[in-house]
C-alpha positions as CSV (number, residue, x, y, z in Angstrom):
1,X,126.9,82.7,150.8
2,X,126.1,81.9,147.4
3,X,122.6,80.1,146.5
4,X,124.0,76.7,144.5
5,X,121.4,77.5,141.7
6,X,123.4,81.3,141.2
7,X,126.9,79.1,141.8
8,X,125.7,76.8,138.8
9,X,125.0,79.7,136.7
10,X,128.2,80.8,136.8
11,X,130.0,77.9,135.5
12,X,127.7,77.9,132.2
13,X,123.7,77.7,131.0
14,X,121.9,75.5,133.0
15,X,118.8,73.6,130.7
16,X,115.7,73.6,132.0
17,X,112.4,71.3,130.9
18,X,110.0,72.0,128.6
19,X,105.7,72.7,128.7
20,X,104.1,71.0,131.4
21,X,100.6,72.1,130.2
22,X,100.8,71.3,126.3
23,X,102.7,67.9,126.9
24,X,99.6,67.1,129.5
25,X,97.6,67.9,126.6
26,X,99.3,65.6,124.4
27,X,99.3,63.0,127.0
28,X,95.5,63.8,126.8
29,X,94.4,66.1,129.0
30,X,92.0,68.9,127.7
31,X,92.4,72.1,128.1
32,X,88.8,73.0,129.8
33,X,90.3,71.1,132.9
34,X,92.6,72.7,135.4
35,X,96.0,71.2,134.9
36,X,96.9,72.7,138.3
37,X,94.7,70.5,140.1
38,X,96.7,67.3,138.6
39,X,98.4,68.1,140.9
40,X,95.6,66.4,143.9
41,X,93.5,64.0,141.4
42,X,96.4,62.6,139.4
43,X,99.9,62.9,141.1
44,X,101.5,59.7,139.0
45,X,100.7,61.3,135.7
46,X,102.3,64.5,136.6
47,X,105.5,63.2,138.4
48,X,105.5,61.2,135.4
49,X,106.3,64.0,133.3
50,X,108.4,65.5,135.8
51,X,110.4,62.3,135.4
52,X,110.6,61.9,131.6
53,X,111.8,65.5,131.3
54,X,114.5,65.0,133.7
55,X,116.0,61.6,131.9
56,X,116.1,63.9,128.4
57,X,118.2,66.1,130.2
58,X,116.6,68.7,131.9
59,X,119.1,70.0,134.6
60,X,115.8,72.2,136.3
61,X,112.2,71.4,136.3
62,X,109.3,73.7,136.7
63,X,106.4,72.8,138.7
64,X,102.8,72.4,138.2
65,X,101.5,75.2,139.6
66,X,101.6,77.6,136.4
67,X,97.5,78.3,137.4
68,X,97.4,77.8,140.9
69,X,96.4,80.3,142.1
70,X,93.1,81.7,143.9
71,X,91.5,83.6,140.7
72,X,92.6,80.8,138.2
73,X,91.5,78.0,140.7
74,X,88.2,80.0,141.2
75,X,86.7,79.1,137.8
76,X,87.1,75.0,138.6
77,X,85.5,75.6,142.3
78,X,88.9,75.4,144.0
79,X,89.3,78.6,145.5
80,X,90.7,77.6,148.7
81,X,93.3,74.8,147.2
82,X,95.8,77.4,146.0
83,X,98.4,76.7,148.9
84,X,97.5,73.0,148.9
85,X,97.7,72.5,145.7
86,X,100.9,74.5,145.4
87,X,103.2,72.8,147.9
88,X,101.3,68.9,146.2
89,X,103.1,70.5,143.0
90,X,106.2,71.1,144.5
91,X,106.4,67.8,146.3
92,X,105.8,65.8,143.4
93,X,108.8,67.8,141.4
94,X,111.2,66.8,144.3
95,X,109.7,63.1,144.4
96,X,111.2,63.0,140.5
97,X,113.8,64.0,141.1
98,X,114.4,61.6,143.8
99,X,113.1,58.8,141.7
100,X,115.4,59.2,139.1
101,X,118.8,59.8,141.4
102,X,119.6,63.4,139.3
103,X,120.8,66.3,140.8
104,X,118.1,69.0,139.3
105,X,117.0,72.0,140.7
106,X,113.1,72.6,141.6
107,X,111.6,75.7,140.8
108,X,108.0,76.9,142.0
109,X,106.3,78.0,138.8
110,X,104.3,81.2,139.3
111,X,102.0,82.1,136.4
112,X,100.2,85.4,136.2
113,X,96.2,85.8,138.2
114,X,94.9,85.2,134.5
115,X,92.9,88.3,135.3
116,X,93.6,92.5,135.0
117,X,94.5,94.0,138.3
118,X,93.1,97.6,138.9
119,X,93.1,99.9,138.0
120,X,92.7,98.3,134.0
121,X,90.5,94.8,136.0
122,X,88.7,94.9,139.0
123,X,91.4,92.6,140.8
124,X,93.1,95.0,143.9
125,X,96.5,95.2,144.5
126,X,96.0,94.1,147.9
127,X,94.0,91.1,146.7
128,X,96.7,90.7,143.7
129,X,99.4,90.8,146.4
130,X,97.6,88.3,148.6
131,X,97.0,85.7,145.9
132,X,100.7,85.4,144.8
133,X,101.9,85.5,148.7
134,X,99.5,82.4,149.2
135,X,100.8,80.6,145.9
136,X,104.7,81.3,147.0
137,X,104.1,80.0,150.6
138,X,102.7,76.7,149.2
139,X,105.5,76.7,147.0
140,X,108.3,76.9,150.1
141,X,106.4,74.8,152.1
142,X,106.9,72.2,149.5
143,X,110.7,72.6,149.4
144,X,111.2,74.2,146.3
145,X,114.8,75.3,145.1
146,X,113.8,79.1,142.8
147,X,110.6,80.3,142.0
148,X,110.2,81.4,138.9
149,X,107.6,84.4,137.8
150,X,106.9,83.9,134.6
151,X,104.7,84.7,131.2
152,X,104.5,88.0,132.9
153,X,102.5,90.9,130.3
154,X,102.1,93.7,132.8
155,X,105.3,95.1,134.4
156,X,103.1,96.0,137.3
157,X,101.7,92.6,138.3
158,X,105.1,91.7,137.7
159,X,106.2,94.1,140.6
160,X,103.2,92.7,142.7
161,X,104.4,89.2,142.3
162,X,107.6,90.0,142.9
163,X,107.2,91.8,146.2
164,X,105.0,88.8,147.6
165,X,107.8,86.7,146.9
166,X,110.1,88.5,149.1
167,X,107.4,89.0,151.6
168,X,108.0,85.2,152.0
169,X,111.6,84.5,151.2
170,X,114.3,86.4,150.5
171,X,116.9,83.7,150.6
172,X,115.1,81.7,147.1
173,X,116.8,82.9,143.8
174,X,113.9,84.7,141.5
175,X,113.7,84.2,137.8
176,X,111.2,86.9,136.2
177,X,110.5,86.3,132.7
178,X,108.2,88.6,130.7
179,X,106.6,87.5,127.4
180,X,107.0,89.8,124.4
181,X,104.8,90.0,120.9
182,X,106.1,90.1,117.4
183,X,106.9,93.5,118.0
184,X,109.2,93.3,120.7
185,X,106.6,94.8,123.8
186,X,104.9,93.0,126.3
187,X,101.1,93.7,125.7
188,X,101.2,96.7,128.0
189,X,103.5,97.9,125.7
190,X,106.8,97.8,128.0
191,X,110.1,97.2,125.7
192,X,112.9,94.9,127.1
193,X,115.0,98.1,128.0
194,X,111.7,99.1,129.7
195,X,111.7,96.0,131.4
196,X,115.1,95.6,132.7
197,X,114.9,99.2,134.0
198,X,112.2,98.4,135.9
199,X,112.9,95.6,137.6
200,X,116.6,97.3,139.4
201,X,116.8,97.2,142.9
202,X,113.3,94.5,143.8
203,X,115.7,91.6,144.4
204,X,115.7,89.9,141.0
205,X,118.4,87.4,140.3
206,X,117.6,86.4,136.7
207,X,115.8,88.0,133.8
208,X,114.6,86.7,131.0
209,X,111.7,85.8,128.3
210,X,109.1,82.7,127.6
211,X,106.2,82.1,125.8
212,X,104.3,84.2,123.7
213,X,106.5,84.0,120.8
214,X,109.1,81.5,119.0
215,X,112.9,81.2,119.4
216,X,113.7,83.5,116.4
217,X,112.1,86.5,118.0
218,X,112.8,85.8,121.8
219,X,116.9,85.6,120.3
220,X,116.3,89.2,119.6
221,X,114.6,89.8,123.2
222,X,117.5,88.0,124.9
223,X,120.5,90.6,123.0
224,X,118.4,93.4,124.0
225,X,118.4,92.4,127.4
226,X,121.8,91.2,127.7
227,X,123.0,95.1,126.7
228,X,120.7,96.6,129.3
229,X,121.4,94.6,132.3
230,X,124.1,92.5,134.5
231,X,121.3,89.9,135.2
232,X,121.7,86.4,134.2
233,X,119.4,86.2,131.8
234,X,116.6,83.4,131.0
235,X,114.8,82.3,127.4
236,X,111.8,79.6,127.3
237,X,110.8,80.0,124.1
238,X,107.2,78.2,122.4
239,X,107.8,75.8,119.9
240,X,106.8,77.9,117.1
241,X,103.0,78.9,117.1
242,X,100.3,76.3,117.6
243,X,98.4,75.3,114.9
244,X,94.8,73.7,115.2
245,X,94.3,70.7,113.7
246,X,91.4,68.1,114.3
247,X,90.6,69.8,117.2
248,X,93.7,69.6,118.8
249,X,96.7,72.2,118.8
250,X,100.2,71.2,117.6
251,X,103.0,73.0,117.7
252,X,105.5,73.8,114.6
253,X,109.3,74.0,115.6
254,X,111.0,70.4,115.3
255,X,113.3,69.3,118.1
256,X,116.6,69.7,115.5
257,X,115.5,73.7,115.1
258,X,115.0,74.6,118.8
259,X,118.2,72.5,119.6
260,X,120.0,75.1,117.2
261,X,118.7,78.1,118.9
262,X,119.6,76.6,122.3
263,X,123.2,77.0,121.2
264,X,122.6,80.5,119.9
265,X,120.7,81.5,123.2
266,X,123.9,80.3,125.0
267,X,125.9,82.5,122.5
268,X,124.0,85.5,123.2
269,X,124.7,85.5,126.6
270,X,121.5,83.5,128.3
271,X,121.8,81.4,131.2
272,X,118.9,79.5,131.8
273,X,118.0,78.0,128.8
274,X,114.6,76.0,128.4
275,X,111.3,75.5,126.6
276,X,107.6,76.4,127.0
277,X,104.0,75.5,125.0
278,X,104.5,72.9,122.5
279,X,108.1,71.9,123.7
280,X,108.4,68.0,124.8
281,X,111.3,65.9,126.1
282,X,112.2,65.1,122.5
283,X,113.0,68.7,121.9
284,X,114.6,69.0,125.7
285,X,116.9,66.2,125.1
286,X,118.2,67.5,121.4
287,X,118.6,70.8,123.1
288,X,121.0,69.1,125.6
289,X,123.0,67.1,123.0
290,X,123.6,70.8,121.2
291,X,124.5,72.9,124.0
292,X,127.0,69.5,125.0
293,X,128.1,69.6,121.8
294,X,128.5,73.1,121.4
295,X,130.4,73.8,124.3
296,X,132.9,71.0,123.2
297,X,133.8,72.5,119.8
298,X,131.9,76.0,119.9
299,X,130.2,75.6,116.8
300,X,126.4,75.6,116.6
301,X,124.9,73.2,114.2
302,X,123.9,74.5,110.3
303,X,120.8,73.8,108.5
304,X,120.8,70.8,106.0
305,X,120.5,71.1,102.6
306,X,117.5,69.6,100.6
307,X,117.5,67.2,98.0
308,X,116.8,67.9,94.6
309,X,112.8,68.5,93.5
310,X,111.3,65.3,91.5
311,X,110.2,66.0,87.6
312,X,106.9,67.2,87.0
313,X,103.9,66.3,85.5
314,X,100.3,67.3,85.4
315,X,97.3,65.6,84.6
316,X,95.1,67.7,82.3
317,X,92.1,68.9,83.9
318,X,88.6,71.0,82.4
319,X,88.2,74.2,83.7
320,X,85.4,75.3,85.0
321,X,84.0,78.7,86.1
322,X,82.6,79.5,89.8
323,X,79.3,79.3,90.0
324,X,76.6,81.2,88.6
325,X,77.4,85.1,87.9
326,X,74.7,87.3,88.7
327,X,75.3,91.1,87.1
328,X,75.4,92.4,90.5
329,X,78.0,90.0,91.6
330,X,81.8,91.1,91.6
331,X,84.3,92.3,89.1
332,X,86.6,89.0,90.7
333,X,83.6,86.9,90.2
334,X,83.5,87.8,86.6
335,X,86.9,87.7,85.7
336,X,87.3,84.1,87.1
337,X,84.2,83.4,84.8
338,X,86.1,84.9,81.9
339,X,89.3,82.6,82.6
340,X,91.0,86.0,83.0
341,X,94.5,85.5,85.3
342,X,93.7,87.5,88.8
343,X,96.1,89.1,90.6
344,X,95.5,89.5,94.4
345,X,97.7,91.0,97.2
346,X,97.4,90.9,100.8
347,X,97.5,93.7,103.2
348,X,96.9,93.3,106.9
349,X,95.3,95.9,109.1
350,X,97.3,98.5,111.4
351,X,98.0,97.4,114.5
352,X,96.5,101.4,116.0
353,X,93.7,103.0,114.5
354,X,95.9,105.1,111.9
355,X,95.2,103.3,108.3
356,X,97.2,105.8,106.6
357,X,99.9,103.2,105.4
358,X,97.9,100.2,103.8
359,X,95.8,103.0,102.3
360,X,99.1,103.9,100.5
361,X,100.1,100.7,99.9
362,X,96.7,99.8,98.2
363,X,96.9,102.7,96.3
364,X,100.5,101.8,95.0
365,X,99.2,97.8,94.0
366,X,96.2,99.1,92.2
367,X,98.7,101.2,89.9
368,X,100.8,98.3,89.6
369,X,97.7,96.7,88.0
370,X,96.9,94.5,91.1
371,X,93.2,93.1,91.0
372,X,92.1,92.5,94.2
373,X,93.2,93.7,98.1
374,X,93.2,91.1,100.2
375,X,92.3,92.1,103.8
376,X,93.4,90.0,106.6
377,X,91.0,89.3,109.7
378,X,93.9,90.0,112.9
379,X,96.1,87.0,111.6
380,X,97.5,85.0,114.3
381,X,95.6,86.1,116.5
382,X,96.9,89.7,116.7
383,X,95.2,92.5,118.1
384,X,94.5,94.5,114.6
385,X,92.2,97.2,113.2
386,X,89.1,95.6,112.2
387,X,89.3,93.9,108.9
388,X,86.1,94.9,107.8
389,X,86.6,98.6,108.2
390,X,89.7,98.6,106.2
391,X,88.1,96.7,104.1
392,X,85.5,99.2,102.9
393,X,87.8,102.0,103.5
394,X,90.3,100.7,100.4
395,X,86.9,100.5,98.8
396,X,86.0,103.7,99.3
397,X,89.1,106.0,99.5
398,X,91.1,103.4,96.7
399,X,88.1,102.2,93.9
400,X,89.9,98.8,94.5
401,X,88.0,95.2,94.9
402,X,88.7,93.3,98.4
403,X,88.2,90.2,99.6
404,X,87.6,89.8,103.5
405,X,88.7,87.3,105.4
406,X,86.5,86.5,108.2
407,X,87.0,84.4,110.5
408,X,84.8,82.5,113.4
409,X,87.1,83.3,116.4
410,X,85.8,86.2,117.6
411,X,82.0,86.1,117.1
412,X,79.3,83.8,117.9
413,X,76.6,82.6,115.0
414,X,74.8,85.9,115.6
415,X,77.4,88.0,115.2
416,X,78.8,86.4,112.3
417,X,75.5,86.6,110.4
418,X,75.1,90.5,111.5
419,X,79.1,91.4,110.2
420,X,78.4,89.6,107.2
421,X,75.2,91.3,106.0
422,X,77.1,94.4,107.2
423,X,80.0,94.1,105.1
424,X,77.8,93.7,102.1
425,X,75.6,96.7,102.8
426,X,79.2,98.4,102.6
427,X,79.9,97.1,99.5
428,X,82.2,94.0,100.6
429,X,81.1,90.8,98.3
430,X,84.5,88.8,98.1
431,X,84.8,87.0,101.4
432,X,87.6,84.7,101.8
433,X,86.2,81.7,104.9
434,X,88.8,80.7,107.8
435,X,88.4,79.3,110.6
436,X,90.6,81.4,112.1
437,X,93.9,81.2,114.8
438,X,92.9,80.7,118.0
439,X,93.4,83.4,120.8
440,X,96.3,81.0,122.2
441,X,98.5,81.5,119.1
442,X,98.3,85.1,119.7
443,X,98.5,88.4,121.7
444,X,95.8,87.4,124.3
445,X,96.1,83.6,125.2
446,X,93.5,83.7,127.7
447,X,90.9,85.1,125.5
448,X,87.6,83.1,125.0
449,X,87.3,82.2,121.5
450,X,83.8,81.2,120.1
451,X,84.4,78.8,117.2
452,X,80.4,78.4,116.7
453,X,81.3,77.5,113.4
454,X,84.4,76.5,111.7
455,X,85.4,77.6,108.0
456,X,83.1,74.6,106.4
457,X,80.2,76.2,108.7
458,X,80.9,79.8,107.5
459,X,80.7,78.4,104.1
460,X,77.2,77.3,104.7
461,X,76.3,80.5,106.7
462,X,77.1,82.4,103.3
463,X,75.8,80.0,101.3
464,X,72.4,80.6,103.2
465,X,72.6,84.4,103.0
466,X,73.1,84.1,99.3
467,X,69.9,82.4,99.6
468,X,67.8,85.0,101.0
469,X,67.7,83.5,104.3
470,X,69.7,83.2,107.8
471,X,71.0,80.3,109.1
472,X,67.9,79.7,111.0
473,X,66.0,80.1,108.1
474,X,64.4,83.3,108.6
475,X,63.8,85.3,105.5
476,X,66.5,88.4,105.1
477,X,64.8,90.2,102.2
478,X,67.1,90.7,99.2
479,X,69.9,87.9,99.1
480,X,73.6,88.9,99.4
481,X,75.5,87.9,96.6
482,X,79.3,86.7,98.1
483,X,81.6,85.2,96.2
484,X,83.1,82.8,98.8
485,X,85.7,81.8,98.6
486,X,87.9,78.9,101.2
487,X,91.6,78.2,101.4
488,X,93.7,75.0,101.4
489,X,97.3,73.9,102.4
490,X,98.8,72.0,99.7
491,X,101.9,71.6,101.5
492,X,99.5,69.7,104.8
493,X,101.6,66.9,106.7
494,X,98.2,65.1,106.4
495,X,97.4,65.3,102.9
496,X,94.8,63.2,102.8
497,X,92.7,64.4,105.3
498,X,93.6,68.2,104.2
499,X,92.0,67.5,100.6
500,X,88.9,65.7,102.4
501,X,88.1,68.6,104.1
502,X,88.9,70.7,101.1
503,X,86.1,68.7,99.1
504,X,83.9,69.6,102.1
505,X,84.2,73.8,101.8
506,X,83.6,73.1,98.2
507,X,80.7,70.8,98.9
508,X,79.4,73.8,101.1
509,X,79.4,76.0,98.5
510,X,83.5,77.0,98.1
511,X,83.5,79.1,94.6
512,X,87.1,79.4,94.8
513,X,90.2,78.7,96.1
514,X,93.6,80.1,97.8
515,X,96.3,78.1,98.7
516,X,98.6,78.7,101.6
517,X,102.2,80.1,100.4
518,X,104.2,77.4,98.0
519,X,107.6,77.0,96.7
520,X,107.7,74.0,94.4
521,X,105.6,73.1,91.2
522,X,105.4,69.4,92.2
523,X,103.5,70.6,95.4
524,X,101.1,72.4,93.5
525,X,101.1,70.0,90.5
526,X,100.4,67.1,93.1
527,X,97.6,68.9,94.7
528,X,96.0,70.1,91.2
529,X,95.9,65.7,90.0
530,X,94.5,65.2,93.0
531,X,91.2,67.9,92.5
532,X,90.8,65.9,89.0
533,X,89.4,66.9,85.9
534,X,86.3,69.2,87.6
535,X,87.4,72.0,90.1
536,X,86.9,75.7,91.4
537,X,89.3,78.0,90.2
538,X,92.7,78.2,92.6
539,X,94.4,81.3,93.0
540,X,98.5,80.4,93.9
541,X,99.4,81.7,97.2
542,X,102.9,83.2,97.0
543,X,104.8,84.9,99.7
544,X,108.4,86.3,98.8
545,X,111.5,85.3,101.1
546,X,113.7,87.9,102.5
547,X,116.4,86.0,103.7
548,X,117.4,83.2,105.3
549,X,116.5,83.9,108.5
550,X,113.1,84.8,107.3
551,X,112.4,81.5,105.5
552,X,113.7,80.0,108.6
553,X,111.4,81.6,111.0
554,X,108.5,81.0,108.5
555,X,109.0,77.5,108.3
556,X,109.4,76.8,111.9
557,X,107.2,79.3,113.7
558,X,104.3,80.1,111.5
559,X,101.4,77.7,111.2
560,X,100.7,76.4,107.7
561,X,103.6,77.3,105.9
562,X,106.2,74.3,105.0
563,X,109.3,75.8,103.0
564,X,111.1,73.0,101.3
565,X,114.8,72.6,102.1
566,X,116.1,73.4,98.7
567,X,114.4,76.8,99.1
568,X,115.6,77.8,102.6
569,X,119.4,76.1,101.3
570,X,119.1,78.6,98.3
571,X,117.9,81.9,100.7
572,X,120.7,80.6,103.0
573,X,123.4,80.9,100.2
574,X,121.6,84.2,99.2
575,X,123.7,86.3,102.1
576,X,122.4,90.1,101.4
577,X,120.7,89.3,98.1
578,X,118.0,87.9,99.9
579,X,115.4,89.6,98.6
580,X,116.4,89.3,95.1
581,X,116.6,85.5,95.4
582,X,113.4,85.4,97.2
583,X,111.7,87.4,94.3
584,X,112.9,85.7,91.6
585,X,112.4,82.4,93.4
586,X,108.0,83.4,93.2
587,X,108.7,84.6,89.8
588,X,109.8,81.6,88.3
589,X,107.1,79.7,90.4
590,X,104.7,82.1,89.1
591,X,105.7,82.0,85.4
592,X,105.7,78.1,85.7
593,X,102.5,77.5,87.2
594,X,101.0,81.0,84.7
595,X,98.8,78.0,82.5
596,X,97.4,75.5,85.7
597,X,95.6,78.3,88.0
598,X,93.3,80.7,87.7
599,X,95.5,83.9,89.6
600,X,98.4,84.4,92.3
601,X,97.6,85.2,95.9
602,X,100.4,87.2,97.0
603,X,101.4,88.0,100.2
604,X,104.3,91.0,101.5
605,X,106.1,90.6,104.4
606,X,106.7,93.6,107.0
607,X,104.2,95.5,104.4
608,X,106.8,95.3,101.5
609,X,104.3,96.0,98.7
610,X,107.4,96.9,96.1
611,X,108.7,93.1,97.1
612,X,105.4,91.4,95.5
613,X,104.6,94.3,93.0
614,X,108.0,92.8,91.4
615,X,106.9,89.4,91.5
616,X,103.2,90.6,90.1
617,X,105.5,92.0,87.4
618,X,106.1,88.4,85.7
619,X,102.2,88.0,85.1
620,X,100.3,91.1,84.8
621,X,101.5,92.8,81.8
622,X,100.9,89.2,80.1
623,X,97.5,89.2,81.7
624,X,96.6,92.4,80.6
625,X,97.4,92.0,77.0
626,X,95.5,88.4,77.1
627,X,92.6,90.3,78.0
């Protein structure tokens, strides 16, 4: 007979709730504290949750027990709670849903250990298979409906997982779920064909995708998927990537854009439709309304169309060069003292150890008159090459100026100080200050990030190497001589408080200035007014569009970048020209804003150098006759 969960599945997509561990953070919970253990020390808050996703909507809720298992418990001094704390998770699900007099399903939520099992950790697969054996008996004992294994990275702790499950039930429907990276592998490198191979014949009843990644990419996973398998298949997308902002992460994708992907899951074939980190009830319930809607009339709901940009106006301002120029400072340095226009271009680093292509690529923007490389320290959080070493490699191999991002993720105030005075003994002066993604945004959400220091810090730290000295003030013989440089986000929801930190990197000892991608003159006018008459010099950051479904991603998934509506309306109506609208789009931007900053910052997407050496077109042979 028929499990009523698989019976509901095949009348249409069931919607399932949202993030139980960012909404607890919203709801003020930090994320140094086991949100497993909630479970024990503060049942109303959790069932509370429980409770306000199931009146959005939610025809399944997940449990609590995401972490509860032996080696996650471990580091809060719970070891031995795993089972209790399970089956407490599962109870409090089921007391919800009793509360609020819904028929929803209860699924036991079954994270992975949080640590590698052998041979690549030191976990065995005997201890592995005992861990997820105790979680799952909890989890029954508690009278959960499914159990769901999920954010899965390693098809072979999947398998272990999996066959602990069985070892306990066999008559509880399974949900695996895997979570991909921007390239379309788990981290271990499995695709989804790899995946839904592998999972044939160990008793499996719905595969699917969460986490990791936003609903534009995970679309792709779930149409991959649904050609390689008979599966129902499952999609819990993030709300975008998390950004960090006063200390506290917040997540990008609005209610209205998940709510249209829920519809497009459902048209790709997905089943079990539902949200993960940064998703709330708000974005639940919207999700409901479209799928109702969309299985009424079978159309999914379109983007809207922006209104028309205000008139501009500028207030006139003095310019003013960085500060002082030594003669062994760099070419940038000097040019921005000579009020010439700099052109910049960013290239991240390989994701292998084979450079051969941004080598190329920096080759090709140098003879397209390009000024300066920018090298990009493993943005979003990405496992990447090291920037420095690219870095000084384009130095090297191209005769081309870079500037270095660094940022104060990965390394602690020693290491920070050591890479620095590295990169200048290899000839890297230009050194672009960020604070940098944190490890949750990216390929490795469990990593340990450092965060010693944030940009304003790093600042300082350069500030006191240019000095002669380390941060301790310990003498380092001959000063370095960086040009640092910060960047800013004109485009900010909190525009206020973006500029007063702004003032702060400058304050620190900013010399100059890139902003974070923009698409109207009014943004760039309004943030210009606001620095007043004295400033550092501002390079325009400028990143082409490629089409609508690029502008769409970029605005919704990718922290810092706000598109305005007019823009994405315009790349919408753009069909295959794409490109060429997006170009010309920067062009004009660039051409408008030629006489209020001091250079472009531009930035290719999928390492389309051509794309940006066409909008660098519009400015440099101007630039080089001027000079």
């Amino acid at each position: 007979m028929n499990h009523p969960f698989l019976t509901r599945l095949e009348r249409g997509p069931i919607l399932a709730d949202g993030a139980m561990g960012t909404y607890l953070y919203e709801r003020g919970i930090p994320f140094d504290r086991s949100f497993d253990l909630l479970n024990l020390t503060d049942a109303p808050l959790v069932q509370a949750v429980h409770r306000d996703y199931i009146r959005a909507g939610a025809e399944l809720v997940e449990t609590n027990t995401f972490g509860a298992n032996r080696f996650r418990l471990a580091a809060h001094g719970a070891t031995e709670s795993a089972r209790v704390v399970n089956r407490a998770g599962a109870q409090l699900a089921r007391n919800a849903r009793e509360e609020v007099g819904e028929a929803v399903f209860v699924a036991g939520a079954i994270g992975p250990l949080g640590k590698p099992v052998a041979p690549l950790g030191t976990i065995t697969r005997e201890e592995a298979l005992e861990a997820y054996r105790e979680q799952v008996e909890g989890l029954v004992e508690g009278g959960v409906d499914i159990l769901i294994i999920e954010t899965q990275t390693d098809l072979a702790e999947a398998a272990i997982a999996i066959e602990a499950a069985r070892s306990v039930t066999d008559h509880h429907p399974l949900v695996l779920q895997m979570t991909f990276t921007e390239d379309g592998r788990t981290l271990y490198g499995a695709y989804p064909e790899d995946v839904a191979r592998d999972v044939e014949g160990k008793q499996v009843d719905v595969l699917g995708a969460n986490c990791s990644v936003g609903p534009q990419k995970l679309l792709e996973i779930v149409e991959r998927l649904r050609r390689r398998t008979k599966l129902p298949i499952s999609v819990m997308p993030n709300a975008g990537l998390p950004r960090f902002v006063n200390g506290r992460f917040v997540y990008l994708s609005s209610p209205e854009y998940l709510a249209e992907y829920a519809t497009r899951f459902a048209a790709a074939g997905a089943r079990l439709i539902g949200g993960c980190c940064g998703t709330t009830p708000v974005h639940t319930r919207k999700m409901r309304d479209a799928l109702r809607a969309s299985a009424k009339s079978g159309v999914a709901p379109g983007p809207v169309d922006g209104a028309p940009a205000p008139s501009v106006t500028v207030t006139p301002h003095e310019e003013t060069a960085p500060a002082a120029d030594p003669a062994n400072r760099t070419r940038l340095s000097r040019k921005l003292a000579d009020k010439e226009f700099v052109v910049s271009v960013e290239v991240d680093p390989p994701r292998g150890a084979r450079p051969k292509k941004m080598i190329e690529g920096a080759q090709f923007l140098k003879k397209a008159g390009v000024d300066v490389i920018n090298v990009a320290d493993s943005p979003m959080a990405r496992v990447r090459m090291s920037s420095i070493a690219l870095a000084s490699m384009i130095t090297n191999h191209v005769g081309i100026e870079t500037i270095l991002h660094f940022t104060c993720r990965d390394r602690n105030l020693m290491g920070i100080q050591s890479d620095l005075m590295g990169s200048h003994a290899l000839g890297i002066r230009n050194i672009l200050a960020l604070t940098g993604d944190p490890p949750r945004a990216g390929d490795y959400p469990n990593a340990t990030a450092v965060f010693d220091v944030d940009s304003v810090g790093l600042i300082r730290v350069l500030k006191q190497l240019n000095a002669g000295t380390d941060l301790g003030g310990n003498s380092i013989g001959e000063p370095t001589a960086f040009l640092i440089g910060c960047a800013v986000n004109p485009t900010a929801e909190n525009f206020d408080q973006e500029m007063e930190r702004f003032e702060k990197k400058i304050e620190a000892g900013a010399e100059f200035a890139m902003t974070q991608p923009l698409y109207e003159l009014d943004t760039l006018v309004r943030f210009l007014n606001r620095l007043g008459k004295a400033r550092i010099p501002v390079l325009l950051g400028l990143l082409p569009l490629q089409s609508h479904r690029h502008a769409e991603f970029l605005h919704n998934e990718v922290p810092g970048i706000n598109i305005p509506d007019n823009a994405r309306a315009a790349m919408r109506d753009a069909g295959e020209k794409g490109i060429e609208v997006g170009v010309e789009m920067c062009r004009k931007l660039l051409l408008e804003a030629r006489d209020l900053v001091e250079g472009a910052y531009l930035m290719p997407s999928f390492g389309r150098y051509e794309v940006v050496a066409r909008v660098a077109e519009a400015v440099l042979s101007g630039a080089r006759q001027s000079s």
